[in-house]
N, C-alpha and C positions, 0 to 999 in steps of 0.2 A: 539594529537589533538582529541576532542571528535567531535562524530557527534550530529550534534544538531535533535533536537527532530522535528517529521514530523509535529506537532505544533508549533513547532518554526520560521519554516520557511513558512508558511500557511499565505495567504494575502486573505482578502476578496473579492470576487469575478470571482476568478480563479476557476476554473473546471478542471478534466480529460480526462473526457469524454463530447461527446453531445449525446445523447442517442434519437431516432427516434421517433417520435408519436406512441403512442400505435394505434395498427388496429384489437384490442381486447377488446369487451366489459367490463368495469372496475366493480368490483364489489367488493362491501362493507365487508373489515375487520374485524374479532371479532374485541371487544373493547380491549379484553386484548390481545392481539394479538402487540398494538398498543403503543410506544412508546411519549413522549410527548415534550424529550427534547433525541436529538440523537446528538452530538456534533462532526462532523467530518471535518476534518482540508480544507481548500481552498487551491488548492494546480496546478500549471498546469502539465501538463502529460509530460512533457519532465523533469520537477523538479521531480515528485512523480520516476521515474524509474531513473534519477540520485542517488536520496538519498539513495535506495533502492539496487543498483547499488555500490556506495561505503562502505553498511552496508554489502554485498555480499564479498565484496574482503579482508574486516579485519577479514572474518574467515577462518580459514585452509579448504580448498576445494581440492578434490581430481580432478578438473577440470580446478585449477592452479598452483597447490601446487605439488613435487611428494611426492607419499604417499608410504608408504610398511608398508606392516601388523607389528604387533606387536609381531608376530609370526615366522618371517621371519630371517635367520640368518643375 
């Protein structure tokens, strides 16, 4: 089974996060500094750490896996 792509599973309107009003004065960007089109997936915060979460466990980890050196008899 492949894991589908974190665009794939991306619905419009979902967020991650709710991030606080800034309570710092905002000031102005170089231009080039400044992107025009940034395309980043819609996605809710319990999906984005699922997916994330099952891309985590199809690699060999030494924090689920037992591992011994290559060196070891």
């Amino acid at each position: 089974m492949t894991e589908p792509l974190i665009f794939e599973i991306s619905h419009p309107g979902r967020h991650a996060v709710s991030l606080p009003t800034c309570d710092v004065p905002e000031t102005e960007l170089p231009s080039d500094c400044l992107r025009s089109n940034l395309p980043l997936p819609e996605i809710a915060e319990v999906d984005l750490i699922r997916h994330y979460v099952r891309l985590s466990q199809a690699n060999f980890a030494v924090d689920t896996t037992f591992y011994r050196s290559a060196r070891a008899p």
